[in-house]
N, C-alpha and C positions, 0 to 999 in steps of 0.2 A: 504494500500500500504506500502511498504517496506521502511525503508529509502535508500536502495541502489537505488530502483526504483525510489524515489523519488529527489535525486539527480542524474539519470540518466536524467530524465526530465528535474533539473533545469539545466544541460548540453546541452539540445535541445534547451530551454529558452533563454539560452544566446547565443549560435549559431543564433536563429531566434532573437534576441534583434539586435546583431551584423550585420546581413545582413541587419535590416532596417534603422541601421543609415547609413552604407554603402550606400544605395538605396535613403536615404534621400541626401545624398550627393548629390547621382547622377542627382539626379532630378529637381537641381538648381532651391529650391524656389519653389519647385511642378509646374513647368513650362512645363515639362514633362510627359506625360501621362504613359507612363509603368514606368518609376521610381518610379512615384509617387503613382500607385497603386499597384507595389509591395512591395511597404514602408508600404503602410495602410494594406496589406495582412501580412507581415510579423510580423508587430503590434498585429494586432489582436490576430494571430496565436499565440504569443510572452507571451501574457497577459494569455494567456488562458491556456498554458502550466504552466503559473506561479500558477495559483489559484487552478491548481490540485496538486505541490508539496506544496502549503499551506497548505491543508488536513492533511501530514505527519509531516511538520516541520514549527517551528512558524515562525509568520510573519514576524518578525524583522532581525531572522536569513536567510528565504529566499531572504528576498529582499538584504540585506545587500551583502550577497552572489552573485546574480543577478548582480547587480548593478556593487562591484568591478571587478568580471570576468568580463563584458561587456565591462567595461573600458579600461582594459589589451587585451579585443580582438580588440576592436573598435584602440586603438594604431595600434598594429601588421596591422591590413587591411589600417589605414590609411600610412603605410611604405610601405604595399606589394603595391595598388593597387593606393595609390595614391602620392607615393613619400614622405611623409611629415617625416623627421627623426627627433623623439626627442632627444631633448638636456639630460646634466648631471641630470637635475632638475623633466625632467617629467621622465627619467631613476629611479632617486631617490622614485619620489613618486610613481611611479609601485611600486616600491619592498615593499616598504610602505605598499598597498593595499594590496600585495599577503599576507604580513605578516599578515595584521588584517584581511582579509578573513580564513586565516587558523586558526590566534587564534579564531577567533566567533566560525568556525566548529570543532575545534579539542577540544579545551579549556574548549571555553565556555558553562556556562549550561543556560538555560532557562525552565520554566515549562510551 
């Protein structure tokens, strides 16, 4: 696989990461039956997309990658969808994040 394909994927990755913390949300404490099994679906789906762009690119830089976008989406939905607006501080450590996601991917090397 490509690396363009393979970061198209970890783009699905963190879309389906992002709707299941969303879902987790919703599901107050898995007390909820379709939240909660759209969480566990969205999970799975999540993981599985992951361990196909590990194939292409290594694992530290996948996840690392993963991880900071989920953060910065997991934000953004928790404003759109559930009102919560961060402060100066979580503002700061976004930019933070975007910046050491971009150095790992652009920057950094790994073999």
């Amino acid at each position: 696989m490509s690396n363009l394909t393979a970061y198209l994927i970890l783009l699905i990755a963190v879309v389906l990461g992002t709707a299941a913390n969303g879902f987790a949300k919703s599901a107050q404490g898995f007390t909820l039956l379709i939240p909660t099994l759209l969480t566990a679906v969205t999970i799975v789906a999540c993981m599985y997309t992951l361990s196909l762009v590990m194939k292409s690119i290594p694992v530290g830089v996948t996840y690392a990658s993963f991880a900071g976008l989920c953060i910065i989406a997991t934000i953004i939905v928790g404003v759109v969808k559930f009102n919560q607006m961060p402060d100066l501080y979580t503002i700061l450590g976004m930019v933070l994040i975007i910046s050491g996601v971009l150095i790992v991917n652009l920057i950094g090397k790994t073999s």
